[in-house]
GUMAR-475362 format. One record per residue (C-alpha): residue in one letter; x, y, z. Coordinates in nm, 2 decimals. Layout:
# GUMAR-475362
   vexpa       c1       c2       c3
       a        X        Y        Z
...
# end
This chain:
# GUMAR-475362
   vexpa       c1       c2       c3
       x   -10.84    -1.40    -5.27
       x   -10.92    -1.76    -5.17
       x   -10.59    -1.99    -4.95
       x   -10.47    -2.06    -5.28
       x   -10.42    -1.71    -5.45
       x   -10.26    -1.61    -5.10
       x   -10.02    -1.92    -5.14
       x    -9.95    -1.79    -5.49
       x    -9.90    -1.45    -5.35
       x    -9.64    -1.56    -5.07
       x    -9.44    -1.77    -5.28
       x    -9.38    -1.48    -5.56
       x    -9.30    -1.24    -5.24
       x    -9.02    -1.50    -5.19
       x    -8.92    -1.54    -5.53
       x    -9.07    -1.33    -5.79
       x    -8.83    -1.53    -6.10
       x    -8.99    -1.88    -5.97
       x    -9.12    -2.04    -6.29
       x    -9.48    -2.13    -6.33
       x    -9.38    -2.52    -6.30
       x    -9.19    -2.49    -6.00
       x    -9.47    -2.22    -5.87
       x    -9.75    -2.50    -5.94
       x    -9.56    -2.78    -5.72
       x    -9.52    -2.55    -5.44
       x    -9.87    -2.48    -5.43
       x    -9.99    -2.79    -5.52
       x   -10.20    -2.66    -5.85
       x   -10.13    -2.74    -6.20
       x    -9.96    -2.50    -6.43
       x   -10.27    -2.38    -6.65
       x   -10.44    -2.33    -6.28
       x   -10.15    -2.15    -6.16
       x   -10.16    -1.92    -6.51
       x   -10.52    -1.90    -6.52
       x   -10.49    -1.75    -6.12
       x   -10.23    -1.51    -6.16
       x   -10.41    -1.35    -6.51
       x   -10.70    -1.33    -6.27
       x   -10.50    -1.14    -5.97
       x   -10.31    -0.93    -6.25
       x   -10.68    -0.87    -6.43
       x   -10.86    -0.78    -6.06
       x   -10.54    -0.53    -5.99
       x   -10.45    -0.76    -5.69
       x   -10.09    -0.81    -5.84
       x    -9.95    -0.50    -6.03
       x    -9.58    -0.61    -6.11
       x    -9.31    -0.83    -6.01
       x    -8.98    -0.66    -5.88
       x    -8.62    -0.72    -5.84
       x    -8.47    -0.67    -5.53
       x    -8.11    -0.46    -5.56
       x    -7.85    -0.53    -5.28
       x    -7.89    -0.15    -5.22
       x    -8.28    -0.18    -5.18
       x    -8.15    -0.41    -4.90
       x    -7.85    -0.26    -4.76
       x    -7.89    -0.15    -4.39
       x    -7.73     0.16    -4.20
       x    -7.63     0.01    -3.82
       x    -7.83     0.25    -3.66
       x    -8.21     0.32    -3.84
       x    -8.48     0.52    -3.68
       x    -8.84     0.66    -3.74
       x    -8.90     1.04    -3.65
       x    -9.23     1.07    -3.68
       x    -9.25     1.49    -3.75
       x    -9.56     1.75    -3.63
       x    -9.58     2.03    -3.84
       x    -9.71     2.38    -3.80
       x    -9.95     2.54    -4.06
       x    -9.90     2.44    -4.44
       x    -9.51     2.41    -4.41
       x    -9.51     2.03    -4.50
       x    -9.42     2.06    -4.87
       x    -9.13     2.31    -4.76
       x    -8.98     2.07    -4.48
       x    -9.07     1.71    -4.74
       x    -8.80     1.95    -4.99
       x    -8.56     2.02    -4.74
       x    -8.55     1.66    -4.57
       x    -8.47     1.54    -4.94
       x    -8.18     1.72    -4.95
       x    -8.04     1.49    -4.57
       x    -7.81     1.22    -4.66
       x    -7.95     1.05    -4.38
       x    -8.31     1.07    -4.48
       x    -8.39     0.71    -4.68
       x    -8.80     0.76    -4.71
       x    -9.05     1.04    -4.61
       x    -9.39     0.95    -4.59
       x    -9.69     1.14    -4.49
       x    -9.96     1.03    -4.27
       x   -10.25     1.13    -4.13
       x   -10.36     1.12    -3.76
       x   -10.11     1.29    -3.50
       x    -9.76     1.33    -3.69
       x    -9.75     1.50    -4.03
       x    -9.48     1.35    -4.17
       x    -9.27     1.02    -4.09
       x    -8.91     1.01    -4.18
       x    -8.74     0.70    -4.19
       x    -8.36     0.77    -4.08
       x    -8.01     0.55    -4.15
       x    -7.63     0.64    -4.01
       x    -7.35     0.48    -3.96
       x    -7.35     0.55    -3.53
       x    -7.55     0.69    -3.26
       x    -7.36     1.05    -3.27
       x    -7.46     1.07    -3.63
       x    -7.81     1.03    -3.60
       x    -7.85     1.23    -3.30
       x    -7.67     1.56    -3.53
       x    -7.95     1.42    -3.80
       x    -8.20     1.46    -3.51
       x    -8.09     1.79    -3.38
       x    -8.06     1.92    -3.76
       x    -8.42     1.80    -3.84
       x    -8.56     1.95    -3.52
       x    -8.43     2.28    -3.61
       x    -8.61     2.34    -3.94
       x    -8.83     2.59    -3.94
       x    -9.26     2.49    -3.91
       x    -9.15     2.15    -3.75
       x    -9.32     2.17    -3.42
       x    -9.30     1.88    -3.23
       x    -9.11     1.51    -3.26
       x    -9.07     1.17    -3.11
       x    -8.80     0.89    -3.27
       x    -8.78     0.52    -3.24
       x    -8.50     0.33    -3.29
       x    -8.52     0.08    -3.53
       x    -8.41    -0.31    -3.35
       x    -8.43    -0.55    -3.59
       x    -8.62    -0.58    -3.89
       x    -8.86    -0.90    -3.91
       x    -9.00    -0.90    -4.25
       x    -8.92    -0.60    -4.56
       x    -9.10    -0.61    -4.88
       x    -8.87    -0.28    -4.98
       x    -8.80    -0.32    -5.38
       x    -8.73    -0.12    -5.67
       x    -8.96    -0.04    -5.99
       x    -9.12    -0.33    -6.14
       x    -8.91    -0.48    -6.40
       x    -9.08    -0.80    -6.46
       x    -9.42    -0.90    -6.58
       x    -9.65    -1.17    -6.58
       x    -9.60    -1.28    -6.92
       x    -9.28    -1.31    -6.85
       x    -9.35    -1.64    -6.62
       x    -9.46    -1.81    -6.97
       x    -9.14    -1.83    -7.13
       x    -9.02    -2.02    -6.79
# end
C-alpha cells in the first residue's frame, strides 16, 4: 500500500457509504483511479468488506475493563464456555505469551464489576489475574458483519 491506498483506507474507516466521487475529491484521485485502487486492495485481500456500525456495536458500559486470565492445564475451552454465559463479558480473546485468555468486561458501576471480578476469579483452572480499567477510549474500529461490498460504491 503506497500514501494513496492508505488515504483510501482511512477515509472508508470514517465513512464506509462515502461514494466513489466524493471518495476521489478527498483523496485527490480521479474516480476510475479511485475504482481501479480499491479493486486492487479488494483483489490483494487488503480490504475484505465494508461494515456498518450499529449504535449497540458502539454503546459503552460506564465502567469497562480488561482481565487478562492465566489458566491451568487444558481448561481454556471449559472457562471461554463458561465466561459466554457472564452478562458482563462483551469479547474473549485468546492470546499467546503470559495470559491465556483476555476478557474484555462492561457494567454499569464499580461494585458490579468487582462481583464480575470475584465471580471470574473463582472458576475453576483459572490460576492467576490482573485487570485494567478501561479510561477513555481514543480510537475503536469495533463493527458488525460486513454488509456492504465494493460493487456497491458503483451504483453511488
Amino acid at each position: 500500500m503506497d500514501i494513496a491506498d492508505t488515504k483510501i483506507v482511512a477515509e472508508l474507516r470514517r465513512n464506509a457509504r462515502i461514494s466513489l466521487s466524493d471518495l476521489a475529491l478527498v483523496v485527490g484521485l480521479s474516480r476510475v483511479t479511485v475504482r481501479a485502487r480499491l479493486t486492487r486492495l479488494q483483489a490483494e485481500g487488503v480490504i475484505i468488506g465494508f461494515t456498518v456500525v450499529l449504535a449497540d456495536d458502539v454503546q459503552e458500559h460506564p465502567v469497562r475493563g480488561l482481565m487478562m486470565l492465566g489458566i491451568e492445564g487444558k481448561g481454556t475451552d471449559r472457562i471461554s464456555r463458561s465466561l459466554g454465559g457472564i452478562a458482563a463479558v462483551q469479547a474473549i480473546h485468546s492470546t499467546n505469551g503470559k495470559w491465556d485468555l483476555i476478557v474484555e468486561l462492561g457494567t454499569e458501576t464499580l461494585k458490579d464489576l468487582d462481583k464480575v471480578l470475584a465471580e471470574i476469579r473463582k472458576l475453576d483452572g483459572v490460576s492467576i489475574s490482573e485487570t485494567s480499567l478501561l479510561l477513555a477510549t481514543q480510537m475503536t474500529t469495533k463493527r458488525s458483519q460486513s454488509v456492504e461490498t465494493a460493487s456497491s460504491l458503483d451504483r453511488k
